[in-house]
TORRO-564503 format. One record per residue (C-alpha): residue in one letter; z, x, y. Coordinates in steps of 0.05 Angstrom, whole numbers, padded with zeros to 5 digits, always signed. Layout:
BEGIN
AZXY;...
END
This chain:
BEGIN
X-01504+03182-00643;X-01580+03182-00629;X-01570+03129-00572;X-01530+03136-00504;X-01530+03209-00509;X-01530+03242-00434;X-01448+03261-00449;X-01473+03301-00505;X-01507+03359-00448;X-01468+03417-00448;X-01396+03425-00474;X-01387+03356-00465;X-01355+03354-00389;X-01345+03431-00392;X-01399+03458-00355;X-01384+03526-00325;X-01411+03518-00242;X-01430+03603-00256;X-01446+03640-00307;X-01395+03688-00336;X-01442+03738-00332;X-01450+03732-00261;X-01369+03730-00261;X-01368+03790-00299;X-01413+03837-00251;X-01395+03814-00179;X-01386+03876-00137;X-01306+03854-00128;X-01278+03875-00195;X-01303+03860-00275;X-01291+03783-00310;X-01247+03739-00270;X-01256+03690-00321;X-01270+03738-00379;X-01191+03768-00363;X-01164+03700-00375;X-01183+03685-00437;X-01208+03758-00458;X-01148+03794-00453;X-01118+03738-00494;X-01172+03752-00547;X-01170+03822-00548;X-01097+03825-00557;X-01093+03776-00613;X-01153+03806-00644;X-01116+03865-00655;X-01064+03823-00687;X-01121+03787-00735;X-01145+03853-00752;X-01079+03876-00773;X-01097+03947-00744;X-01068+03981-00679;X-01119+04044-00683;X-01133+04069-00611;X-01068+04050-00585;X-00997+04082-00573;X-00939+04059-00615;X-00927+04004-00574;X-00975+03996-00530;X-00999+03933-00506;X-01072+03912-00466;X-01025+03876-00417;X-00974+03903-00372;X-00932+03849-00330;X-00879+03867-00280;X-00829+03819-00261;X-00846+03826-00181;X-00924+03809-00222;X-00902+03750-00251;X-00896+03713-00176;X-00961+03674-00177;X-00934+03645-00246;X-00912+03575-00226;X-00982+03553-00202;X-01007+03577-00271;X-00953+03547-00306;X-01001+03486-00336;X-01049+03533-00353;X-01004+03587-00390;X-00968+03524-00433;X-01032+03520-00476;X-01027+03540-00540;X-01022+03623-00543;X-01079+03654-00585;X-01027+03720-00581;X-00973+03680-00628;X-01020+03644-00667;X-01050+03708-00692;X-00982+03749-00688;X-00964+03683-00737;X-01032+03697-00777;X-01017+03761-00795;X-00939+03759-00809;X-00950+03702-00863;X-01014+03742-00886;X-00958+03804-00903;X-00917+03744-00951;X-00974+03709-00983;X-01044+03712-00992;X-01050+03632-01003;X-01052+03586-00955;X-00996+03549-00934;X-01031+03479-00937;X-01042+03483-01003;X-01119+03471-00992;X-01137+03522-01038;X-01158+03579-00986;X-01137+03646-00995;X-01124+03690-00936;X-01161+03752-00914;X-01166+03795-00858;X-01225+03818-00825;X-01220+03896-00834;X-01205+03874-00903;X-01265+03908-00965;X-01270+03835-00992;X-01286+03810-00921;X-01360+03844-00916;X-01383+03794-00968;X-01373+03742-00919;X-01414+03772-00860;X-01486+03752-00897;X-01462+03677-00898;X-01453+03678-00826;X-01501+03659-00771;X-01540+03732-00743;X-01501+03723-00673;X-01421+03702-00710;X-01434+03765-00756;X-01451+03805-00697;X-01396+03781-00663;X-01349+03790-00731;X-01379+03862-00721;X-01353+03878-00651;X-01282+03845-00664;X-01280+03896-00719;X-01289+03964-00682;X-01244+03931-00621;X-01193+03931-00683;X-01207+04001-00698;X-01207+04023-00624;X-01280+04030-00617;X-01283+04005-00547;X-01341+04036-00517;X-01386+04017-00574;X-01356+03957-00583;X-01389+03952-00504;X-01459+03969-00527;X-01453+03926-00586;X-01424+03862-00535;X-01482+03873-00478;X-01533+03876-00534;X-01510+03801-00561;X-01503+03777-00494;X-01572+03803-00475;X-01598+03768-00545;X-01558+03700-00537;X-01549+03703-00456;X-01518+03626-00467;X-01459+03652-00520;X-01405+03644-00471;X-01356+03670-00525;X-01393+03729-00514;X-01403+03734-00451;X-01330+03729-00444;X-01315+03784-00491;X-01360+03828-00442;X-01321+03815-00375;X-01265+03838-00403;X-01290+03910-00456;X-01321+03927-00377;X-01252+03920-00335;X-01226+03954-00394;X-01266+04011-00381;X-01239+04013-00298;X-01167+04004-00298;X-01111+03962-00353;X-01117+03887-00354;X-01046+03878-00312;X-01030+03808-00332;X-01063+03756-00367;X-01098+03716-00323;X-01098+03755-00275;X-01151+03716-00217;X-01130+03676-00157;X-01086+03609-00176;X-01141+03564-00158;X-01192+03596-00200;X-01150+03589-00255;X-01128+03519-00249;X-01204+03504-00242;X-01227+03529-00307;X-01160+03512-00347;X-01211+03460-00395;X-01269+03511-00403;X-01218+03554-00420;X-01174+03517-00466;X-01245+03493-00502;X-01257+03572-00507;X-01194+03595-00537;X-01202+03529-00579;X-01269+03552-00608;X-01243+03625-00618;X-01182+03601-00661;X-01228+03558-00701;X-01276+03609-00721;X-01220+03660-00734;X-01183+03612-00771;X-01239+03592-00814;X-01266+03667-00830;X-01194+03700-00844;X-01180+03629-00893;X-01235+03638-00941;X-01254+03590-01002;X-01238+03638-01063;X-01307+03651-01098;X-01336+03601-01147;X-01289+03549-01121;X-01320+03485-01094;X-01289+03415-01054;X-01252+03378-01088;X-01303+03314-01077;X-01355+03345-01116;X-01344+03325-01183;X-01414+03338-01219;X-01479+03346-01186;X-01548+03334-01220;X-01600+03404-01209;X-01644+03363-01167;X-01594+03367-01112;X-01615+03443-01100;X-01565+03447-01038;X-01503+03403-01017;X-01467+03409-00953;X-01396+03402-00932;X-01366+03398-00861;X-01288+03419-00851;X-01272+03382-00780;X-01203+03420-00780;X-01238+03495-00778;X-01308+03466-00739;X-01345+03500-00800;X-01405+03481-00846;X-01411+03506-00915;X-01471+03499-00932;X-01484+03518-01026;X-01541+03524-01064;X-01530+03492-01134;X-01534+03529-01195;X-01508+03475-01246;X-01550+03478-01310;X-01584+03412-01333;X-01547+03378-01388;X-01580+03353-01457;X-01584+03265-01456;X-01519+03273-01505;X-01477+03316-01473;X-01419+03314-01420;X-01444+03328-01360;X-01427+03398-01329;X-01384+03425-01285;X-01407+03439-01223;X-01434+03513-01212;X-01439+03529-01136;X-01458+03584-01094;X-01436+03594-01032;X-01501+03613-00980;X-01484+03600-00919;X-01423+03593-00866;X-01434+03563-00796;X-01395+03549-00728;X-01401+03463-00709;X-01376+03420-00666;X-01360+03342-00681;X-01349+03291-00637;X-01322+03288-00570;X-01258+03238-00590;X-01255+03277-00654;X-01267+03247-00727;X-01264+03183-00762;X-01316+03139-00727;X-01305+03072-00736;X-01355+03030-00682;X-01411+03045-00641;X-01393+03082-00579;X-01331+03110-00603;X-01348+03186-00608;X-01325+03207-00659;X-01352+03239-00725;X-01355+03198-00787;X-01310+03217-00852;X-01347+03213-00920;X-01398+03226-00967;X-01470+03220-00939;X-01547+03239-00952;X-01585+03268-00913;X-01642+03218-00896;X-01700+03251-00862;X-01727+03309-00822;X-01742+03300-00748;X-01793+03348-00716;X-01767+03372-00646;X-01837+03371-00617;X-01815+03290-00614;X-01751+03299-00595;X-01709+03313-00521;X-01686+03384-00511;X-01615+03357-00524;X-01630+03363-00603;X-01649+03433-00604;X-01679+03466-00658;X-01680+03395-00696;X-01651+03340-00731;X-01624+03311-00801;X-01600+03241-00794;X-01555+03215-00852;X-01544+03152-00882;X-01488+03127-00839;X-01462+03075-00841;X-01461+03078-00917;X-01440+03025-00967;X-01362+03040-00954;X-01376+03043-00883;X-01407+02973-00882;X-01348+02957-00931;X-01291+02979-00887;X-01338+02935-00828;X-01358+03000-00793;X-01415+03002-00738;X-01462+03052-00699;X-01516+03094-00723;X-01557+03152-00710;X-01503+03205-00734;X-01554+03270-00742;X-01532+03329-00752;X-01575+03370-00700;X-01577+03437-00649;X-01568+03451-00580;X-01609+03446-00519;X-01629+03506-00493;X-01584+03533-00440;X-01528+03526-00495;X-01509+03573-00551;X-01463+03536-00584;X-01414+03478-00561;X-01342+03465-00555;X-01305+03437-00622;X-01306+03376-00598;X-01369+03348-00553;X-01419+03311-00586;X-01426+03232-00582;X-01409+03233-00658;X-01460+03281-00688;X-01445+03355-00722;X-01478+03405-00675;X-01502+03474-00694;X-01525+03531-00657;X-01606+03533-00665;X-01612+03587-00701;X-01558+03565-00756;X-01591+03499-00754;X-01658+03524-00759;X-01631+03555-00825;X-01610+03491-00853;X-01684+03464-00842;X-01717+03512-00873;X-01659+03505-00937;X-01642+03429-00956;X-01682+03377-00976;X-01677+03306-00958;X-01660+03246-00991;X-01621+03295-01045;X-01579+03332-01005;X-01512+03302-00997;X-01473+03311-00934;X-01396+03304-00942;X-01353+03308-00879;X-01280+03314-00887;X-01217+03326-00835;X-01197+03379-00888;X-01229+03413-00953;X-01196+03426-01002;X-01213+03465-01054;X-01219+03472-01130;X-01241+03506-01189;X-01304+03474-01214;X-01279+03481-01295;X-01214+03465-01283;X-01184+03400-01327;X-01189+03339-01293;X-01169+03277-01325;X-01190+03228-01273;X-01259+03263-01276;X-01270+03256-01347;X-01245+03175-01350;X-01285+03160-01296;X-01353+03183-01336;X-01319+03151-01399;X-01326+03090-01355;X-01381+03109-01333;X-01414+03115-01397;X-01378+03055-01421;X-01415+03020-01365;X-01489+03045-01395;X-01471+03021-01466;X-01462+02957-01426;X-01523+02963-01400;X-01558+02983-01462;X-01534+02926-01498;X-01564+02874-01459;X-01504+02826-01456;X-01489+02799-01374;X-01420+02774-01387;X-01401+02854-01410;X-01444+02886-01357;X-01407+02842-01301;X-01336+02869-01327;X-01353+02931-01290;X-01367+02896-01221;X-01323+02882-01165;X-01313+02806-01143;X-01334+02834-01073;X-01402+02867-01098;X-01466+02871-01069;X-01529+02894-01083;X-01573+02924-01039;X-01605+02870-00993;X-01592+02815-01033;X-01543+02762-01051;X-01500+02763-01110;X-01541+02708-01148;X-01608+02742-01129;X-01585+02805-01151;X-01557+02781-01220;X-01624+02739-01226;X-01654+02809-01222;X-01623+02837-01270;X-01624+02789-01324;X-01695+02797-01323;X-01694+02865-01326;X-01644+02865-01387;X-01700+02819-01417;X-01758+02864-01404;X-01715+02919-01436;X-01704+02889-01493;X-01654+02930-01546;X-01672+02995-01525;X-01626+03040-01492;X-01613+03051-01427;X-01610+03134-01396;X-01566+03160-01345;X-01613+03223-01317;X-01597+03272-01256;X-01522+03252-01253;X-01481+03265-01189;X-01412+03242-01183;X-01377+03246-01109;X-01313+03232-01099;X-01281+03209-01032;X-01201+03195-01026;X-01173+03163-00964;X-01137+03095-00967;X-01180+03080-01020;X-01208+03112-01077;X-01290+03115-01081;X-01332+03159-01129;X-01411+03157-01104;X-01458+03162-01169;X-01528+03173-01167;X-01574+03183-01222;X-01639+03162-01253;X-01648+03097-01300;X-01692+03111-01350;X-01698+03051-01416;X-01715+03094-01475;X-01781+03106-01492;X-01803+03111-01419;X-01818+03173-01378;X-01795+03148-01307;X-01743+03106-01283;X-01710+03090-01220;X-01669+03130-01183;X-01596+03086-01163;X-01527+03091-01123;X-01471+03062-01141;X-01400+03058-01108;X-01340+03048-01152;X-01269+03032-01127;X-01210+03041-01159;X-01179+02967-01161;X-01122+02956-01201;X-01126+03014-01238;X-01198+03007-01264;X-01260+03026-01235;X-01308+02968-01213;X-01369+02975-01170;X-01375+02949-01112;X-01445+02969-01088;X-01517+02982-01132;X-01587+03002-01096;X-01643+03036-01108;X-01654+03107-01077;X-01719+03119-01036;
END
C-alpha cells in the first residue's frame, strides 16, 4: 500500500547487519554465510541441472563426519527448514516420470541444461539470465568460470544477495571442500536462520518457476478474449513469485463475428515479491497482496516519489467493483521497484504491493500502457490453450450478446433481466442510474447498439465473476463510450452486478 510504508525497507525485517561480500573476503576463511545457504544451492543445483559433470561417481560438495556432526543440536532449528537438496533431488526424480506437472496447472517441466530451455533466457531479467547462466556451467563443472562469471554480476548488481551468496561459496570452493553444511560458529547461524530461510525461499521460487514452464502459445485460464487495444496484459503467480508479462497478438474481429481467441506472446518473465502476510488482502493494513483482475491506472514518475519505489510505479484499480462487493478496504496497491541498496526482495515483504527489481520494472514502464493493461493476480495460474472448446466461454458471450440485442431494442423491462437485484452503477444510485439510461435508450432511438474492443476476464474463487470491457457505439456513430461491467453467476445465469464508464 502507498500509505504506512517504512516496513516495506529492505527484505521486510531481514536486513543483513554486513554485507555478504564483506563475509565472503574477511582474511579468516571464504563465505560464512555464503556456506550455509551456498553449499545447499550448489548441491541441489546439480540436482536441478540433472548433470553430475566435474564430479566422481559419487561424489558429493559436502563431507560430514560423525565426530563433525557435534555442533548439530544448536543448529537443529535451523537445519529443520525445508531442504533445497530434497526438493530438487524430488524435482528431478518426478522430472524422469513425467514431463507435466503434477498440479495439473498446465506447466510442463524442463530442466535448465535442457535445448528448449535457452528460449526462456531472453524473457528473463539481464541479471536472473546471468544468473540462469552461471547455475548452468556449475552443472557442467565449470567452476572457475562459473567464478568470473559470479564476481562479474556481483560487481554489476553489488545488492543481489543471491549472488553474492553464490560467490562466498565458488571462492571456498576453490581453497579446501565445503565440510558440512553450515559450517560457521552456532551463533552465527542461529542469527541469520530468517535471512537465510528468506534466501533459500527466493532460490526455490525462481527455480521452481523457470524449470515449470507455461507450454508455448498457452495463456491463463482467466483470459478469455482480449480486444487489440490491450497491446500487453500482465499476470502475477503468488505461488512461484513470478510476473508474466505478454504482448497481445489477437487479430481484430469483423462487428459480426465471434470474437477471437486469444493470441498471446509470451515477452517477458520476472522475479516479485508480494506482500509481507502473503496474498488475499482483505482491509487496510493487512499486508497482504490482493487476488483478482485489475487495470493498471496510471504512471508515477520517481522524480516525485521516495527511494522506497525505485525505478517507479503503476498503481491499479484496487479495490475494484468485487472488492467493494465482497466489503474490501485499503488502497494504494502499485506494483513498483526497489530502493536502491536492494536488488530484489524476499517473496514475501512488501506492505501489499508486487515489487520488482528496477531494472525488470523499468522494462514494464517502457512496455504497458495504462488504463488498458489489465493486471490479474492469482495464488496459482493455470494454464490453457487459447483455441481450446470452452462452453462456458461461448454462453457467456451468447449472453452477452443477448444482453446487446436488449440493449438495441430499447425495451427497460428486457434490459433489467440481465441485472443483479444488488447492482450498481458507477457513482450513482439504482434509480439515478436507470433514469440515465432510459434517456439514453430514448436518444438512441431504434438503432443498434455495438459491442467494440471486447475483453472478457474471468475470475473464479467463491464466486464466479467475468470482467467485460468494451466500447458502446449506437450505429451510425463513430465514437462511443468505453464501459466495464461485472457479471456474476447467480443461480445459474449471468447478471451484472456493476456498469461504469472507463476513463
Amino acid at each position: 500500500m502507498a500509505s504506512s510504508r517504512s516496513s516495506q525497507a529492505g527484505h521486510a525485517s531481514l536486513q543483513l547487519p554486513v554485507s555478504p561480500v564483506t563475509m565472503a573476503t574477511g582474511p579468516k576463511g571464504r563465505g560464512a554465510l555464503a556456506m550455509v545457504f551456498g553449499a545447499v544451492f550448489l548441491l541441489g543445483l546439480t540436482f536441478v541441472l540433472g548433470r553430475g559433470a566435474g564430479w566422481p561417481e559419487g561424489a558429493s560438495l559436502l563431507t560430514r563426519t560423525d565426530s563433525e556432526d557435534g555442533g548439530a543440536t544448536a543448529r537443529s532449528s535451523l537445519d529443520a527448514l525445508p531442504s533445497f537438496i530434497e526438493s530438487a533431488q524430488a524435482k528431478t526424480a518426478v522430472t524422469a516420470l513425467s514431463a507435466a506437472s503434477p498440479r495439473g496447472n498446465g506447466l510442463a517441466r524442463v530442466g535448465l541444461a535442457d535445448e528448449g530451455f535457452q528460449q526462456v533466457l531472453p524473457l528473463l531479467g539481464e541479471a536472473e539470465a546471468r544468473l540462469i547462466d552461471i547455475y548452468q556451467h556449475i552443472g557442467q563443472g565449470k567452476h572457475r568460470e562459473a567464478l568470473r562469471m559470479t564476481e562479474s554480476l556481483v560487481a554489476a548488481h553489488p545488492n543481489f544477495q543471491l549472488a553474492q551468496l553464490i560467490l562466498g561459496d565458488l571462492l571456498t570452493l576453490q581453497t579446501h571442500p565445503v565440510r558440512q553444511l553450515g559450517n560457521v560458529p552456532d551463533t552465527t547461524a542461529l542469527a541469520a536462520r530468517e535471512q537465510l530461510s528468506a534466501l533459500r525461499e527466493e532460490s526455490s521460487r525462481r527455480l521452481r518457476a523457470l524449470t515449470e514452464r507455461p507450454p508455448e502459445g498457452s495463456v491463463p485460464s482467466q483470459i478469455l478474449t482480449l480486444a487489440p487495444r490491450s497491446r500487453h496484459v500482465i499476470a502475477v503467480d503468488a505461488s512461484r513469485s513470478r510476473l508474466y508479462l505478454f504482448e497481445n497478438l489477437t487479430p481484430v474481429a469483423a462487428a459480426s463475428e465471434e470474437p477471437p481467441a486469444p493470441q498471446l506472446r509470451l515477452i517477458g518473465d520476472f522475479y516479485i515479491s508480494v506482500g509481507l502476510s502473503g496474498i488475499e488482502k482483505v482491509v487496510e493494513g493487512d499486508q497482504r497482496t490482493p487476488l483478482g483482475v485489475y487495470y493498471i491506472t496510471s504512471n508515477l514518475n520517481p522524480a516525485n516519489l521516495p527511494d522506497l519505489y525505485g525505478a517507479g510505479a503503476l498503481p491499479i484499480n484496487y479495490p475494484n467493483a468485487l472488492d467493494l462487493r465482497r466489503g474490501k478496504t485499503g488502497h494504494g496497491i502499485w506494483l513498483h521497484g526497489t530502493p536502491r541498496a536492494q536488488f530484489v526482495r524476499a517473496p514475501q515483504a512488501s506492505d501489499g504491493c508486487v515489487v520488482l527489481s528496477n531494472p525488470d520494472l523499468k522494462r514494464l514502464l517502457e512496455t504497458v500502457a495504462i488504463r488498458t493493461t489489465p493486471v490479474i493476480i492469482a495464488q496459482e495460474l493455470q494454464w490453457v490453450k487459447p483455441d481450446a472448446p470452452d462452453p462456458d466461454r461461448e454462453a457467456f458471450h451468447a449472453t452477452l450478446e443477448a444482453w446487446r440485442d436488449a440493449k438495441s431494442l430499447g425495451t427497460m423491462d428486457g434490459l433489467k433481466a440481465y441485472y443483479s437485484d444488488q447492482f450498481r452503477g458507477a457513482g450513482r444510485n439504482p434509480d439515478q442510474w436507470w433514469s440515465r439510461v432510459d434517456i439514453e435508450l430514448r436518444n438512441k432511438g431504434d438503432r443498434a447498439v455495438q459491442l467494440k474492443e471486447l475483453s472478457v476476464l474471468r475470475w473464479r474463487d467463491s464466486d464466479d465473476t467475468m470482467v467485460v470491457t468494451f466500447g458502446e457505439v449506437v450505429e451510425g456513430q463513430s465514437r462511443g463510450v468505453t464501459k466495464r461491467q461485472y457479471w456474476g453467476l447467480e443461480n445459474g445465469h449471468w447478471k451484472i452486478f456493476f456498469e461504469g464508464q472507463v476513463g
